[in-house]
N, C-alpha and C positions, 0 to 999 in steps of 0.2 A: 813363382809358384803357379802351377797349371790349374786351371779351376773349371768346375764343369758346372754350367749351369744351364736354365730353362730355356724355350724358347724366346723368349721374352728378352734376353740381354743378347739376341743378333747382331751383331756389328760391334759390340762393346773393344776396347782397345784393351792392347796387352796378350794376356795367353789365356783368354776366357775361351772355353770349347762348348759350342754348345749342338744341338743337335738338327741334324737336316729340317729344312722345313718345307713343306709343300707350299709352289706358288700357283697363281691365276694359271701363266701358262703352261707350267709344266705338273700338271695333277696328279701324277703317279711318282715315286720314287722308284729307284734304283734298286735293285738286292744288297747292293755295296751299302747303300746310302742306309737300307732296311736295317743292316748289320751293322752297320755303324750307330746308329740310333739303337739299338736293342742292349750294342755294347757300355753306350752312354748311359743308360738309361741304367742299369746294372749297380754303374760306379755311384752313380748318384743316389740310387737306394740306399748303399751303405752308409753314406753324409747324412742322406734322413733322418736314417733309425738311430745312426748318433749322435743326433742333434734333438729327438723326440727322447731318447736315454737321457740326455744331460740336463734337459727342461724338466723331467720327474727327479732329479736328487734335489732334494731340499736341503743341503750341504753349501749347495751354489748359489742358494738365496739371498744370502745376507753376506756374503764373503768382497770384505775392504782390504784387498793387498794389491800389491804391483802385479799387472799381468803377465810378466815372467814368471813370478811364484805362483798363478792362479793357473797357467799351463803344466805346471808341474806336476800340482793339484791335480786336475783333469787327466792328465796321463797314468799316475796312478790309478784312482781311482776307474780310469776304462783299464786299465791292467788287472784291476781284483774282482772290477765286471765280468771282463772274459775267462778269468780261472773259474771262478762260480758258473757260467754259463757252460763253460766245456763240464765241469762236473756234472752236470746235470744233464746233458746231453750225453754222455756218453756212461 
C-alpha cells in the first residue's frame, strides 16, 4: 500500500511518498519538484479531511468488534457521508 506522508517520515522504508524537501545546499526547488509537492500535498488533504470526518462520528467511539467488521463499518458509513454531501452540493 503507497502512503503519503509529511516531511517528517524522509527516508522511512517501504512505499512511503513523501514530499520534496529543501536542503542547506540546495534552497530552491525545482518546478518538477514544486509540482510534485502541490500534487502530494492534494492527496493528502483528502486523508485529512477523512480522518477529521471519522474523529467527529460518535458511532466510532465506543465500537468493540474485529477490525475487518469495523472497516466495513467505516466504508459504509463514508458511502452515506458522500451521497448526503453530493445532495447537498448539488
Amino acid at each position: 500500500v503507497m502512503t503519503f506522508a509529511d516531511k517528517g517520515y524522509q527516508g522511512a522504508p517501504g512505499s512511503v511518498r513523501t514530499p520534496f524537501k529543501r536542503r542547506r545546499f540546495r534552497p530552491k526547488l525545482s518546478r518538477r519538484q514544486k509540482a510534485v509537492n502541490r500534487a502530494h500535498a492534494k492527496i493528502r488533504a483528502r486523508g485529512e479531511r477523512a480522518i477529521a470526518t471519522l474523529k467527529t462520528w460518535k458511532i466510532l467511539v465506543k465500537q468493540r468488534c474485529c477490525p475487518r467488521r469495523a472497516t466495513a463499518i467505516v466504508q459504509a458509513i463514508l458511502v452515506l457521508h458522500r451521497v448526503e454531501a453530493d445532495r447537498h452540493a448539488g
